[in-house]
N, CA, C and O of each residue as an XYZ file, in Angstrom:
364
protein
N      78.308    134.828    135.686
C      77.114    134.184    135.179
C      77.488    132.778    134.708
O      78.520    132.563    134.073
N      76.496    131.706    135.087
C      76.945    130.600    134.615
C      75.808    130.057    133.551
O      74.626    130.357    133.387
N      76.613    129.208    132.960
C      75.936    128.905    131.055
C      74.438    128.631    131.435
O      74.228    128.243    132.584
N      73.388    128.794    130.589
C      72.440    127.696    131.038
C      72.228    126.374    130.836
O      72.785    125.936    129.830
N      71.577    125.572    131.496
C      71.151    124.276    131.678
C      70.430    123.787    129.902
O      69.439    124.455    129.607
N      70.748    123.031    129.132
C      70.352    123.407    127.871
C      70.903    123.730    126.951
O      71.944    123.087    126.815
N      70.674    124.682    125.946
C      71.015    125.205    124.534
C      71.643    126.561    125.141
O      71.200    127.226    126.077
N      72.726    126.779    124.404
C      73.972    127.502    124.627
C      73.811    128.247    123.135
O      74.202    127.710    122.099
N      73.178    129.564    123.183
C      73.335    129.737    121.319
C      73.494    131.459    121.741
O      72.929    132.186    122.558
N      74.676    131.674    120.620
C      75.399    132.687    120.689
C      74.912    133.889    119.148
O      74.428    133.367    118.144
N      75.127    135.381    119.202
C      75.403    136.032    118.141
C      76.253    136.386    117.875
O      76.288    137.018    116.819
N      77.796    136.166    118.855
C      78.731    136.437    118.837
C      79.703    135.833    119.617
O      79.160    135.672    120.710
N      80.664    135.474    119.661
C      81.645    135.010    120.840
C      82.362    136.047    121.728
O      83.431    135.824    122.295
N      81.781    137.020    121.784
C      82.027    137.708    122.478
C      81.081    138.173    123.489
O      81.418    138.992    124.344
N      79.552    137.524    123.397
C      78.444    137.682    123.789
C      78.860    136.706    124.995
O      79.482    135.687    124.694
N      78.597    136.920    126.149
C      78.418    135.885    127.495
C      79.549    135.331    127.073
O      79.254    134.222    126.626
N      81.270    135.625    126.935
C      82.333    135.067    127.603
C      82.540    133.911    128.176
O      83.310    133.025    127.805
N      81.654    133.930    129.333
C      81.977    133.165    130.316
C      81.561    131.474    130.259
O      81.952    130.482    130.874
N      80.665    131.697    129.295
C      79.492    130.158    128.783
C      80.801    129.434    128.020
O      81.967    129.728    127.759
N      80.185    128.677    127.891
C      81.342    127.615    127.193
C      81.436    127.599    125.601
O      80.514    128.162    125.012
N      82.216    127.151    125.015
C      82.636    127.782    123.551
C      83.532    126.474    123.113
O      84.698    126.186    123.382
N      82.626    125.857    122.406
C      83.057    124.960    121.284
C      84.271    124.974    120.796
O      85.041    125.763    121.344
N      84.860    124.065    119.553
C      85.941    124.191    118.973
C      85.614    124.600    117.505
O      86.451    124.668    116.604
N      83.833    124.950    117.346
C      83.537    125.532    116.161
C      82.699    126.218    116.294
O      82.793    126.595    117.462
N      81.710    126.764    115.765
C      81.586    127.935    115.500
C      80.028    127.179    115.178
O      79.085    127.233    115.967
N      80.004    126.557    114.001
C      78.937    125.853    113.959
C      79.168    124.278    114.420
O      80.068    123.471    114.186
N      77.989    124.219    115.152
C      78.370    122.883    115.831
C      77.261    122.569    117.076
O      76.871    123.567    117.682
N      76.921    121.734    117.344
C      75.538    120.728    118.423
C      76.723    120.357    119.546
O      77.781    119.854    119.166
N      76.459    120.653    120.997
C      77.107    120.021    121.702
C      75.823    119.316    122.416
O      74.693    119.769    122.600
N      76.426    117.958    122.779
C      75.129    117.167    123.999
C      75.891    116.430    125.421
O      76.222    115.271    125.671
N      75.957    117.402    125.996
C      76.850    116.256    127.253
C      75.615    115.955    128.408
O      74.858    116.772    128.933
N      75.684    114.769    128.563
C      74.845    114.321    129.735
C      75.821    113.610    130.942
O      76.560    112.636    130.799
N      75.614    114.312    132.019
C      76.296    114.061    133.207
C      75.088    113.047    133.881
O      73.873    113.072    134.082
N      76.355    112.064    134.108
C      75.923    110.824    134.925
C      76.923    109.342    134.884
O      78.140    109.450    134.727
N      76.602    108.678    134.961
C      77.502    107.414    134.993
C      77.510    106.656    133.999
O      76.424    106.115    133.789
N      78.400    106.385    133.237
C      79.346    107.157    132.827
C      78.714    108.740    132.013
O      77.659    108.883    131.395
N      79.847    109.816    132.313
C      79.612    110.875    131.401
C      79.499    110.557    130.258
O      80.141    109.621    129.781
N      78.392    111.497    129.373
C      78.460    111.172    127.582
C      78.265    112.845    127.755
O      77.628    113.632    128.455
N      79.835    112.863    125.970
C      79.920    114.215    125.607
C      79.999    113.873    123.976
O      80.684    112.952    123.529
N      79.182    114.771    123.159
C      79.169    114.446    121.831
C      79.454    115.841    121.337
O      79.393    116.776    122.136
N      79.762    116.045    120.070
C      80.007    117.310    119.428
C      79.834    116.709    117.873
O      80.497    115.870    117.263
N      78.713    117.459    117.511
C      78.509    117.401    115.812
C      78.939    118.701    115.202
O      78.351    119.751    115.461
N      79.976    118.628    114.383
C      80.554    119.577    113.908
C      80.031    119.899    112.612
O      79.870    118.978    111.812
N      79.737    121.104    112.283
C      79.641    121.039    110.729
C      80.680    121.399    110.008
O      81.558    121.834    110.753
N      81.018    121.418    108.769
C      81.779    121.858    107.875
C      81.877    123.368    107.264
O      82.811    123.977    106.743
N      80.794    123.648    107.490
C      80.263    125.798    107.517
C      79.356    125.722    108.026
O      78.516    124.846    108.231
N      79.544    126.992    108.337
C      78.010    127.853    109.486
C      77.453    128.667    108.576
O      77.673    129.865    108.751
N      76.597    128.269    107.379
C      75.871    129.156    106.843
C      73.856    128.621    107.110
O      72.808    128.672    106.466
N      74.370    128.124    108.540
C      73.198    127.720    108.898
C      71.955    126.758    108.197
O      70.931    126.402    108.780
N      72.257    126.506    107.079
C      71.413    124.835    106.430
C      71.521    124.045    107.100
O      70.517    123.342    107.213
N      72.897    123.609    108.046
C      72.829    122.416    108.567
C      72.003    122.663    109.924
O      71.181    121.748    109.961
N      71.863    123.390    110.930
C      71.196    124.000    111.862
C      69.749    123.822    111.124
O      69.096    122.904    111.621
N      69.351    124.245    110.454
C      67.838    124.501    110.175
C      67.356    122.844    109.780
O      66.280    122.379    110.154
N      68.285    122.136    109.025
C      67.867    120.993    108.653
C      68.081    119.854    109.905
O      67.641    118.717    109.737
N      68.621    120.137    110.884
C      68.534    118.912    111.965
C      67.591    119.564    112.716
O      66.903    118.897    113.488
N      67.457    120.604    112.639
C      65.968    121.619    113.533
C      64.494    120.495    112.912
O      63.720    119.968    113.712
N      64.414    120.378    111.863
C      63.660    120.526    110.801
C      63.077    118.579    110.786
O      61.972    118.057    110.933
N      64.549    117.983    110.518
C      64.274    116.481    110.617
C      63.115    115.989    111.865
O      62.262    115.168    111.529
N      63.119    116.522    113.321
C      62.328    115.704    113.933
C      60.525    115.881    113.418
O      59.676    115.000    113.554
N      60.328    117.114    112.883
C      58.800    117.065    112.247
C      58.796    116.690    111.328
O      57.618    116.620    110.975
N      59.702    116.199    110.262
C      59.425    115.533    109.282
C      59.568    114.310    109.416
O      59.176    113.758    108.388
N      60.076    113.310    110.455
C      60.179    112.218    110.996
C      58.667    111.961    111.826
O      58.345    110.912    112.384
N      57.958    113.050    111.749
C      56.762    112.575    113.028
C      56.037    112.830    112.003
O      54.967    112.375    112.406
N      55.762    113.352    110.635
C      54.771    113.298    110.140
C      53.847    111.595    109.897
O      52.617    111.586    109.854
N      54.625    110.362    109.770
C      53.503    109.493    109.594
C      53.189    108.873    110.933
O      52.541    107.827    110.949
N      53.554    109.374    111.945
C      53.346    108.992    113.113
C      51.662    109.892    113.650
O      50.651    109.493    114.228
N      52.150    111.389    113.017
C      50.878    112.035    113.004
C      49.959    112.076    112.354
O      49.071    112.806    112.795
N      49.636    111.271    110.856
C      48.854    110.373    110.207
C      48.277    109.945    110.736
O      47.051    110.014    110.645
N      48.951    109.260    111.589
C      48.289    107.654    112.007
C      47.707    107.844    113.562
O      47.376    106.870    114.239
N      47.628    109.167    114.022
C      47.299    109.617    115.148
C      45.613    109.241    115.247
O      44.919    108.623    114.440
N      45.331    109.717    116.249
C      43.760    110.099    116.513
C      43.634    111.441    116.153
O      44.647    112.140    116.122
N      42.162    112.064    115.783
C      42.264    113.412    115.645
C      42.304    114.136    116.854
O      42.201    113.434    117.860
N      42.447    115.577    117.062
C      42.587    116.136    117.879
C      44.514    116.742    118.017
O      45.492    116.414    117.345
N      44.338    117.959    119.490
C      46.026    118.754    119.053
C      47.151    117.039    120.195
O      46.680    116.340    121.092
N      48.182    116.994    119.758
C      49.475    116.046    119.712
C      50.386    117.026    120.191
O      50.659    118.106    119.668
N      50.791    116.573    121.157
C      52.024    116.777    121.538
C      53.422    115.877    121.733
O      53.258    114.740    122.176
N      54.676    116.275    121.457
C      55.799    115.071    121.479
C      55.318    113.772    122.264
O      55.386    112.631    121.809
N      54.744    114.179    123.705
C      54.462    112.810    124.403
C      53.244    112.222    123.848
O      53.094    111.020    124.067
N      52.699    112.589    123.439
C      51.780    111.510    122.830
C      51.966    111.099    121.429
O      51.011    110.973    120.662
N      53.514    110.833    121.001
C      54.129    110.396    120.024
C      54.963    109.361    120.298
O      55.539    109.628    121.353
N      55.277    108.415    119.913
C      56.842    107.694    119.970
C      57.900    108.002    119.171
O      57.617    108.611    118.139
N      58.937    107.767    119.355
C      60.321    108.708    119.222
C      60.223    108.844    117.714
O      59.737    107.919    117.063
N      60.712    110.082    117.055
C      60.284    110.104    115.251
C      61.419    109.947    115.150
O      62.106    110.949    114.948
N      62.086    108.582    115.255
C      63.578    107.911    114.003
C      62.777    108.031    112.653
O      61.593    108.005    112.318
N      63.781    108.149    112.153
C      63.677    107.996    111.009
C      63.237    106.267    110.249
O      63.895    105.264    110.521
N      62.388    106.260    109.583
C      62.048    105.064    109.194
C      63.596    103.969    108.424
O      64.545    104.219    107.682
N      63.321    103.328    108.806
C      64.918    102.173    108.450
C      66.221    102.823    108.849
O      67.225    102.395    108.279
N      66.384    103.912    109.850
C      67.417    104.178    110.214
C      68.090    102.927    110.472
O      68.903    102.540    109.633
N      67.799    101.998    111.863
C      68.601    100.857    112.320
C      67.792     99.932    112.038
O      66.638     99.869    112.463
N      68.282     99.199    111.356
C      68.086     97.647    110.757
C      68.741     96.925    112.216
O      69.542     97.387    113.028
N      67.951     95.442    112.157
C      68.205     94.714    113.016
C      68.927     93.075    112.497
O      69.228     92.236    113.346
């Protein structure tokens, strides 16, 4: 069996073997194949899952004044622009 295309999330490391397996335990992998390859790994410091729930968590709380400022009616991601965080990157 090969990993899927996507999110790789385990209950065990012993669950699906064959998928690929981090150097932690808790941890975000993002590799995008193309020219050049990009491979990232956000590691956390413990897996008692806060940090998981809170980067889960940041992109709707980043779109809330975006969804303020919406029209009424249901929103979906594409009819949003990207929810950075406000003053993340200064110019």
């Amino acid at each position: 069996m090969h990993a899927p295309n996507g999110s790789v999330n385990r209950m065990a490391n012993d669950l699906a073997p064959d998928w690929p397996i981090g150097p932690s335990e808790a941890m975000y992998r993002i590799s995008v194949k193309g020219s050049p390859n990009l491979d990232c790994d956000f590691i956390f410091d413990r897996n008692d899952g806060a940090y998981g729930y809170s980067a889960v968590a940041l992109r709707a709380a980043n779109a809330i004044p975006y969804v303020c400022d919406a029209k009424p009616g249901l929103l979906t991601s594409l009819d949003l622009p990207l929810t950075l965080p406000h003053g993340a990157f200064r110019g």
